[in-house]
C-alpha positions as CSV (number, residue, x, y, z in Angstrom):
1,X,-35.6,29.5,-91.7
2,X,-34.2,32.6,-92.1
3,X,-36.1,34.0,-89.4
4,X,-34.7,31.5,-87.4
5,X,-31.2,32.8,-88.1
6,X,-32.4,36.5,-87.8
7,X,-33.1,35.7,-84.2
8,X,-30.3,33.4,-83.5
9,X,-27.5,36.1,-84.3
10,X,-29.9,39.5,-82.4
11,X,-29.9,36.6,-79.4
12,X,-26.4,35.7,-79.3
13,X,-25.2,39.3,-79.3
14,X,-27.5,40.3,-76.7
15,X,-26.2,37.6,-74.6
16,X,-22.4,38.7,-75.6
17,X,-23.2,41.8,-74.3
18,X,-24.7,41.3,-71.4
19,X,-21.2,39.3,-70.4
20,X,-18.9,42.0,-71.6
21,X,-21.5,44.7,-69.8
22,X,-21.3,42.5,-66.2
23,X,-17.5,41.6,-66.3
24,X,-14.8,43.7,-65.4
25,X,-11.9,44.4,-68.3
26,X,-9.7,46.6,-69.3
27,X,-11.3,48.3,-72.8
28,X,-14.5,47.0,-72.1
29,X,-16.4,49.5,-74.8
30,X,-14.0,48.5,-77.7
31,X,-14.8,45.0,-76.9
32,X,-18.4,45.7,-76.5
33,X,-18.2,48.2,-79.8
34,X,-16.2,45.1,-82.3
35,X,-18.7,42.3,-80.6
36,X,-21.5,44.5,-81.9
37,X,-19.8,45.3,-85.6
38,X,-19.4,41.4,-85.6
39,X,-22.6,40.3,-85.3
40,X,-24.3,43.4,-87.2
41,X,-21.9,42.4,-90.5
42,X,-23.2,38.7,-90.1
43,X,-26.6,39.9,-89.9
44,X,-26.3,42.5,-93.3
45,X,-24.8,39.4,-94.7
46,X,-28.0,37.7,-94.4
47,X,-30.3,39.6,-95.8
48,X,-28.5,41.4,-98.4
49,X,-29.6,38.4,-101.1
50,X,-33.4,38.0,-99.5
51,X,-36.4,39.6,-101.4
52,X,-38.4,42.4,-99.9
53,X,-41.5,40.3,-98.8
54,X,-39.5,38.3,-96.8
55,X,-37.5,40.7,-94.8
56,X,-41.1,42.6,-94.3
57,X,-42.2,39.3,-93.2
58,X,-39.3,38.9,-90.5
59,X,-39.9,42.7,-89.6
60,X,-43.6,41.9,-88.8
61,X,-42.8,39.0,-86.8
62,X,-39.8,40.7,-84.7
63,X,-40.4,42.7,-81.4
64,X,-39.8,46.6,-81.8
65,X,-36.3,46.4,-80.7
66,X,-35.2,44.0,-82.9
67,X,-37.6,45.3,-85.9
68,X,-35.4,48.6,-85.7
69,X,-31.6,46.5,-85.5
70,X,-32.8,44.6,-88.3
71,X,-33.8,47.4,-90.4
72,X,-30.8,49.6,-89.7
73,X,-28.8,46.9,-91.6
74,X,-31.2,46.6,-94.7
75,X,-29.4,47.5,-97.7
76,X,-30.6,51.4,-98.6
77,X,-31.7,50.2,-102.4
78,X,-33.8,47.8,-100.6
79,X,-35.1,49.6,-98.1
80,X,-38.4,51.3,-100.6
81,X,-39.2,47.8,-101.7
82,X,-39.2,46.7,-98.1
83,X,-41.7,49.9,-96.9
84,X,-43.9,48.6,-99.6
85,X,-44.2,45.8,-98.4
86,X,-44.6,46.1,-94.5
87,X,-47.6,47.2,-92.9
88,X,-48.8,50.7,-92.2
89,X,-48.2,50.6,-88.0
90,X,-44.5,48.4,-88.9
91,X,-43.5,51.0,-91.0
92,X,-44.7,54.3,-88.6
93,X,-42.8,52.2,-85.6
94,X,-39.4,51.9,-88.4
95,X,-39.4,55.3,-89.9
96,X,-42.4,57.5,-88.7
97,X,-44.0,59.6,-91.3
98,X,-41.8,58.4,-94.2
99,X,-44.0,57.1,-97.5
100,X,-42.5,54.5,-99.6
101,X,-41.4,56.6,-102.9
102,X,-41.4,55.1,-106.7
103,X,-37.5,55.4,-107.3
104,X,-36.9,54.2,-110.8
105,X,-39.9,53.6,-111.9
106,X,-42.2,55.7,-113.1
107,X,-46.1,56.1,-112.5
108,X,-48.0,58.2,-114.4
109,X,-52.1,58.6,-113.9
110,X,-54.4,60.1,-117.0
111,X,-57.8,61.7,-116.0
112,X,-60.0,63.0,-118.4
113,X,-60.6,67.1,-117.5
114,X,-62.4,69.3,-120.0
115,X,-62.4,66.6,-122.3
116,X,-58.8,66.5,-122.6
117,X,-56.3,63.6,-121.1
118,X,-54.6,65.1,-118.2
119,X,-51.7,63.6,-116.6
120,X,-51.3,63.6,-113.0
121,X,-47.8,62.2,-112.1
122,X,-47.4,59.6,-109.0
123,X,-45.0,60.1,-106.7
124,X,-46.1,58.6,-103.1
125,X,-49.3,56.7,-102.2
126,X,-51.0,59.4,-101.5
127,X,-51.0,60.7,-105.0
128,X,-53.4,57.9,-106.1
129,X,-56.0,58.9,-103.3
130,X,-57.5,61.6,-104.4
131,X,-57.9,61.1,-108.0
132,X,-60.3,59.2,-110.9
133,X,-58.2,58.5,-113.5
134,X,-59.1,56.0,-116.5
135,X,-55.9,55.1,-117.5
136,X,-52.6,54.3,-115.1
137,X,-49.4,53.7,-116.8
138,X,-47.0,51.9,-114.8
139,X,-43.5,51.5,-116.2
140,X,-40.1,49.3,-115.1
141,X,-42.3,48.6,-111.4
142,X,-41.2,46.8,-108.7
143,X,-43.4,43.7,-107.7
144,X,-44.3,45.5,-104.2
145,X,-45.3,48.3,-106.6
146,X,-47.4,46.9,-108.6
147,X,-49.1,44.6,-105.9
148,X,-49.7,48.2,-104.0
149,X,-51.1,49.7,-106.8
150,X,-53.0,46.6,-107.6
151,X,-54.9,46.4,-103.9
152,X,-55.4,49.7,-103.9
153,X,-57.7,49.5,-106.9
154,X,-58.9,45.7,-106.0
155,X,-56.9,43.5,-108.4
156,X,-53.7,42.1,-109.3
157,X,-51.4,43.3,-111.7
158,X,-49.2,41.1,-113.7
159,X,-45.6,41.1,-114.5
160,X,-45.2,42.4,-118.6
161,X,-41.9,40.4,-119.1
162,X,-44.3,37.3,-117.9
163,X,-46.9,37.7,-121.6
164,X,-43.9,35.6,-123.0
165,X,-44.3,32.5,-120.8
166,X,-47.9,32.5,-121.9
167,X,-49.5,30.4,-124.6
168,X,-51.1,32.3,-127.4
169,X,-54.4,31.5,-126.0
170,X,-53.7,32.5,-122.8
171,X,-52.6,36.0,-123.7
172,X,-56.1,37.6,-124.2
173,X,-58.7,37.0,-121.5
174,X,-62.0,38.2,-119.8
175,X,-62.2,37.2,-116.2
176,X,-65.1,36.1,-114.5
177,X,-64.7,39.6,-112.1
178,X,-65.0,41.3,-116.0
179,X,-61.3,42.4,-115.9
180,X,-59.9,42.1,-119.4
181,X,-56.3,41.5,-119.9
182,X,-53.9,41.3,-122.7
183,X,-50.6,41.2,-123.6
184,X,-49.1,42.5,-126.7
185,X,-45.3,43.0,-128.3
186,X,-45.3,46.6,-129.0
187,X,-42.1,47.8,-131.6
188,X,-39.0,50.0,-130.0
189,X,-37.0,50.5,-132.9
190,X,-33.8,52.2,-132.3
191,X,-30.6,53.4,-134.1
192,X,-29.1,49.7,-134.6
193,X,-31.3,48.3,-132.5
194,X,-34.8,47.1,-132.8
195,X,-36.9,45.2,-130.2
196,X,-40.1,44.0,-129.3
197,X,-41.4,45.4,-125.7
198,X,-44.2,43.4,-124.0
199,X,-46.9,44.9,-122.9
200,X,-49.7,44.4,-120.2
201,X,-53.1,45.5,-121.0
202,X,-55.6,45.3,-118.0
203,X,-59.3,46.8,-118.2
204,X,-60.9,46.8,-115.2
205,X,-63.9,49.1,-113.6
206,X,-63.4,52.1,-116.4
207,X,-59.6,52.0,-115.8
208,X,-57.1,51.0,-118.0
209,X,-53.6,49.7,-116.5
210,X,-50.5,49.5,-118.8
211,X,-47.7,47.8,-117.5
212,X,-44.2,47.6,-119.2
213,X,-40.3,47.4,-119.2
214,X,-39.4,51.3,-120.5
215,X,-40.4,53.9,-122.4
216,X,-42.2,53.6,-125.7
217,X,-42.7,56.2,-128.7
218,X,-46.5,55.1,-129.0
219,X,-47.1,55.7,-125.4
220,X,-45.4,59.3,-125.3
221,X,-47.5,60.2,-128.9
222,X,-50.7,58.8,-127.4
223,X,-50.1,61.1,-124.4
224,X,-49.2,64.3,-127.0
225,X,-52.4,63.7,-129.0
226,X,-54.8,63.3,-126.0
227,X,-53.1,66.2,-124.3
228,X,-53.9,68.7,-127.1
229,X,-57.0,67.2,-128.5
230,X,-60.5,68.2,-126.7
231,X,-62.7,64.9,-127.0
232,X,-59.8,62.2,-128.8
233,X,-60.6,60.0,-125.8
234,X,-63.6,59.2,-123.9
235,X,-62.8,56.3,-122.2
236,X,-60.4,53.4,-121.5
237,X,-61.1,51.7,-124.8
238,X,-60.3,54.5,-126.8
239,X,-57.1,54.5,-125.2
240,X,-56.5,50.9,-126.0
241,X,-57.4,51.4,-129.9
242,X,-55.7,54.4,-130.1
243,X,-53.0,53.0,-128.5
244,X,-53.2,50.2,-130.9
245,X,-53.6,52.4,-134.2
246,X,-50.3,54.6,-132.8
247,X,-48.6,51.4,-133.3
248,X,-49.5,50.5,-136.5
249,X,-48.4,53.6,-137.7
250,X,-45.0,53.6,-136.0
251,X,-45.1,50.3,-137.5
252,X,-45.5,51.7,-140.9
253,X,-43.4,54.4,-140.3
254,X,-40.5,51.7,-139.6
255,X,-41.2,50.1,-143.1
256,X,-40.8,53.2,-144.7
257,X,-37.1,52.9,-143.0
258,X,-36.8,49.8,-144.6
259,X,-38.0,51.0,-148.4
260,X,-35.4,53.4,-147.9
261,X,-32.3,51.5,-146.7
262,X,-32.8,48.8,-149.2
263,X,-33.0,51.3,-151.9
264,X,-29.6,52.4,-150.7
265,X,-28.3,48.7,-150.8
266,X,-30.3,48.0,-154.2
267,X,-28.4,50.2,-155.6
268,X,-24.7,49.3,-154.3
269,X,-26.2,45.6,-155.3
270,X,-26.7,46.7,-158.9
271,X,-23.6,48.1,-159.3
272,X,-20.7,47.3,-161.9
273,X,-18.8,45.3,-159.1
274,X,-18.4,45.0,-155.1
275,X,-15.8,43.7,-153.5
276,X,-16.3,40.8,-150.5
277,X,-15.7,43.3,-147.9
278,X,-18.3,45.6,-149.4
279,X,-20.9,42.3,-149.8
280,X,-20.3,41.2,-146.1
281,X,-21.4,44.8,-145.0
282,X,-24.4,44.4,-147.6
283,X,-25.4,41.3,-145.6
284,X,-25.2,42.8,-142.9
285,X,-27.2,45.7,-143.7
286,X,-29.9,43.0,-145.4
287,X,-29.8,41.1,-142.1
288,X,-30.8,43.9,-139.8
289,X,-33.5,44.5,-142.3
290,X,-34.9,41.4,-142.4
291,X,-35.0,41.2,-138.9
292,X,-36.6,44.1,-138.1
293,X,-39.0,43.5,-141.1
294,X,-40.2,40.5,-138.9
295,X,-40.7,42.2,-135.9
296,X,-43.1,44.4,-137.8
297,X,-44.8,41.9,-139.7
298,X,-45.3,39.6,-136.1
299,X,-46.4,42.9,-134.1
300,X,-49.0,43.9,-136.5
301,X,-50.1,40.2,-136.6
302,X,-50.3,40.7,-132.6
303,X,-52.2,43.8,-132.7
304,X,-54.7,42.4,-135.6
305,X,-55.7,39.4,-132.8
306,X,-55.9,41.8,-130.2
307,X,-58.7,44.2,-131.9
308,X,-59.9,41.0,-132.6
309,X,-60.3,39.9,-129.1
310,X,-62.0,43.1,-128.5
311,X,-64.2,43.3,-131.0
312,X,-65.5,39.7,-130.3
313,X,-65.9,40.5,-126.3
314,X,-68.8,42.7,-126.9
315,X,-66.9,45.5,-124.9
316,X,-67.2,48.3,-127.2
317,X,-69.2,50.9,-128.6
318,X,-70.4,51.6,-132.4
319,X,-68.0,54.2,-132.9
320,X,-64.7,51.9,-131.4
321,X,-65.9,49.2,-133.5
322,X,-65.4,51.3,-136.9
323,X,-62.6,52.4,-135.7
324,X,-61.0,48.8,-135.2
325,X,-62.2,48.0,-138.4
326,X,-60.2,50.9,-139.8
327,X,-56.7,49.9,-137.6
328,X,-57.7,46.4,-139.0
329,X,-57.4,48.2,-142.9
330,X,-54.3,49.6,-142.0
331,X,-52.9,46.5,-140.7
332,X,-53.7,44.4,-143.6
333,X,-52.3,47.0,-145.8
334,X,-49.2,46.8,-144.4
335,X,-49.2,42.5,-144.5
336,X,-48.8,43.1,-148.5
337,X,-45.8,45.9,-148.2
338,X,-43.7,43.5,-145.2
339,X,-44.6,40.7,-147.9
340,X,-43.4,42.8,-150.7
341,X,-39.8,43.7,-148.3
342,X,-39.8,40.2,-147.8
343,X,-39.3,39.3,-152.0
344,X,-36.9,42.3,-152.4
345,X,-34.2,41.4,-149.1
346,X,-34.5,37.4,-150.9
347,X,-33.5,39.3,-154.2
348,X,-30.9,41.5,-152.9
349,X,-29.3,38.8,-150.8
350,X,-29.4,36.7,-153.9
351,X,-27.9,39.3,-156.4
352,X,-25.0,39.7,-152.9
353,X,-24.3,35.7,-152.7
354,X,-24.3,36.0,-156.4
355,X,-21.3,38.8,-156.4
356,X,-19.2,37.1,-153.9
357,X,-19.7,33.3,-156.4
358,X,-18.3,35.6,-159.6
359,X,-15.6,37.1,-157.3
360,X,-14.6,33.8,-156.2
361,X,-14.6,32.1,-159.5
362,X,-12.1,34.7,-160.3
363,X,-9.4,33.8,-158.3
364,X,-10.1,30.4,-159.2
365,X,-9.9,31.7,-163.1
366,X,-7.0,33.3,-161.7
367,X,-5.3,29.8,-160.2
368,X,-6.3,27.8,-163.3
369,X,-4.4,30.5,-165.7
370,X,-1.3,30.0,-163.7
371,X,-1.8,26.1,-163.3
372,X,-2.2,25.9,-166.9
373,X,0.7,28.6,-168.0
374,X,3.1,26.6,-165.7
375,X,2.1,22.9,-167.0
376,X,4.4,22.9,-170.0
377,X,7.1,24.5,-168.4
378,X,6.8,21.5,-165.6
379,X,7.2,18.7,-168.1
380,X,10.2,20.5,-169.7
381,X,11.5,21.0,-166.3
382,X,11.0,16.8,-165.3
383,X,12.4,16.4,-168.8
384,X,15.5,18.7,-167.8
385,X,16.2,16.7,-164.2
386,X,16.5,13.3,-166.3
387,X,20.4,12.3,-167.1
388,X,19.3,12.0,-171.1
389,X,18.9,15.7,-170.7
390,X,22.6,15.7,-169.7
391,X,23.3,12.8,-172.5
392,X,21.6,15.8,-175.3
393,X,23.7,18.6,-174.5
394,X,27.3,16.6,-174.0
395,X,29.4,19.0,-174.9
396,X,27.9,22.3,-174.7
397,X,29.2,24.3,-171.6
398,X,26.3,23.7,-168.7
399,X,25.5,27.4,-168.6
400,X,24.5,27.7,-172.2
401,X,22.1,24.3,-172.2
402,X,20.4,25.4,-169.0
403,X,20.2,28.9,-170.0
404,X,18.5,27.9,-173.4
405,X,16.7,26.1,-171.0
406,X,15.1,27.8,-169.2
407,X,14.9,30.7,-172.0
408,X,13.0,28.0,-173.7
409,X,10.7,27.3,-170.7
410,X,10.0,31.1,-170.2
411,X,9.1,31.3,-174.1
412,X,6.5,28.4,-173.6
413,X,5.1,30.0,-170.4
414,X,4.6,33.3,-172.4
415,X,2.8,31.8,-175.7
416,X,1.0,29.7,-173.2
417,X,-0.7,32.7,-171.3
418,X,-1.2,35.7,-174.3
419,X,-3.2,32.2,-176.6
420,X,-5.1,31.8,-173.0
421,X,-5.8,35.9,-173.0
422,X,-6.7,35.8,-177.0
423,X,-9.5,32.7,-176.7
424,X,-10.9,34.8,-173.3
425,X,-10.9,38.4,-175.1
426,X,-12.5,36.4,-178.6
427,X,-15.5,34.5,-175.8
428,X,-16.1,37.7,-174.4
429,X,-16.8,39.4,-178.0
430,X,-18.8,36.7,-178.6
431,X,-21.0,37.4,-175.5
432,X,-21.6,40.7,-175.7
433,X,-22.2,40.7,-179.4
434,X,-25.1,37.8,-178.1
435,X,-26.4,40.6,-175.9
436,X,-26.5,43.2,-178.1
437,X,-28.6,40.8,-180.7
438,X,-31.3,40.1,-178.4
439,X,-34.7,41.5,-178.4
């Protein structure tokens, strides 16, 4: 359909043209010149919303001529995308000896060299030609990146941000080709911010392929480690566990975040008295905790399946199988501490709800002191608007019976609030000589 259009508008202004071109006016080449901008803005109009593969598919079907009008009007950040996708003679008749580049993203291949893990970056498709690696870590690709990547190496790679469409069963498989796939939620935890990244494992011919949205701390220590350690890695899986095991430690490094800031708000909790400003930022605080306590406790659970998964598909060796057992330790380990964070954030947001009740029933105690004080100086007052009041005090001057009035009223008011102040003082010796009886 939008071909259709594609060659409707390059037909129409070649036939405009050719009119202007054969007839005789005056300013014929400005004519000729805003004819052309005319139809060229109609035609960038069109396929600035289009995807890639189907502009590459109207470039493949086009004649040379139009190929090159229609590509001088592609949008320049969608130009890469549309070299990926066109075909090697398309894109030499287009733009000669450019190479579609990885803009954004970022392409990293690992080959194992003197038993270390070397990285060997990926900046063109030439790049991947002339090494082995056994681990390719693609991250925040384009799709007509990662279907290149994914032909050149005979499969297809997924999309990450697709593992959370997936059922739970779905999410670790073995193909009948023997790739192995997964996808796991892998913890970013940020400065007021913490967030679970999905992440594409595939396993495929001695090759390990990551896929994700951004950057990850596990990922860049996994690289460190395997950098500067002769023999940490032998081969995809170890990547894959050790990848794993990084997590469960960032994991645990995150709880020992937690321990900390809840000490901090434990201790604010357990004070004398807070005021409600001071417990809404508590709840806050507890909040953020509690949420980020979850993430942990439903990544670990992610990772424990995952091991799981590999352990059961027979895949690896005797040494990777004590080592998952020993990530699988460490991961049941730190079930009982997210548990244990889980008790203590219930008991601090208790002891928080708790603080803002007493502050409340103290402006209530506060109201129901002044209700009370100001009761019998109302019925004196209903007493004083009735005409007996004016019958009692015939002939007294009307500024001396109001004024004993109302001295009267105030003298009520007064003995009213100090008895109220004596019973609370003598209930709260009572208590705290209860208190300090108690064993």
């Amino acid at each position: 359909m939008h071909l259709d259009k594609v060659k409707d508008i390059l037909a129409r202004q070649k036939t405009i043209e050719n009119m202007v071109h054969v007839q005789s006016m005056p300013r014929q080449e400005m004519v000729e010149t805003l004819v052309q901008r005319q139809h060229l803005a109609e035609l960038k109009n069109l396929l600035e919303p289009l995807p890639a593969e189907e502009i590459a598919t109207m470039l493949e079907a086009l004649d040379q001529d139009a190929a090159r009008i229609v590509w001088s009007q592609i949008p320049e950040e969608l130009a890469n995308n549309v070299l990926w996708e066109v075909s090697d003679a398309c894109r030499e008749q287009l733009v000669g000896d450019r190479e579609p580049s990885f803009d954004e993203s970022q392409i990293c291949a690992f080959a194992l060299m003197d038993g270390k893990l070397r990285q060997v970056s990926i900046a063109s498709r030439k790049d991947l030609e002339s090494i082995k690696p056994i681990w390719i870590d693609l991250i925040n690709v384009t799709k007509a990146e990662r279907n290149f990547v994914g032909s050149h190496f005979g499969l297809t790679l997924p999309d990450p941000g697709d593992a959370t469409d997936l059922e739970v069963s779905s999410r670790f498989q073995v193909k009948t080709s023997g790739e192995i796939l997964l996808h796991s939620n892998f913890l970013l935890d940020r400065a007021g911010s913490a967030r679970s990244i999905p992440v594409a494992f595939i396993l495929n011919r001695g090759i390990l392929f990551t896929l994700r949205s951004e950057e990850l701390p596990v990922f860049r220590l996994q690289r460190l480690r395997a950098h500067a350690q002769p023999g940490y890695v032998t081969d995809c899986f170890d990547v894959v566990l050790d990848l794993y095991g990084a997590d469960v430690e960032y994991s645990a490094d995150s709880l020992e975040d937690i321990y900390t800031t809840l000490g901090n708000v434990g201790r604010q909790v357990l004070s004398e008295a807070i005021t409600d400003t001071e417990a809404a930022a508590i709840l806050g605080d507890i909040a953020e905790e509690e949420d980020l306590n979850g993430r942990i406790r439903g990544n670990i659970l992610d990772t424990q399946r995952a091991i799981n998964f590999l352990m059961r598909s027979r895949v690896l060796s005797n040494e990777q199988h004590e080592e998952s057992r020993q990530v699988l330790r460490n991961i049941e380990s730190l079930n009982s501490h997210t548990s244990f964070l889980f008790d203590k954030i219930n008991f601090l947001m208790d002891a928080t709800i708790g603080f803002i009740n007493i502050n409340q029933n103290r402006r209530i105690n506060k109201l129901t002191v002044f209700g009370v004080v100001f009761m019998p100086i109302n019925i004196l007052a209903g007493m004083g608007g009735m005409s007996e009041f004016s019958m009692m005090t015939q002939g007294v001057p009307w500024p001396v019976a109001y004024g004993a009035f109302f001295g009267v009223s105030c003298l009520l008011g007064g003995v009213t609030f100090f008895a109220l102040r004596y019973f609370e003082k003598r209930e709260g010796k009572g208590a705290k000589i209860v208190s300090v009886r108690r064993p």
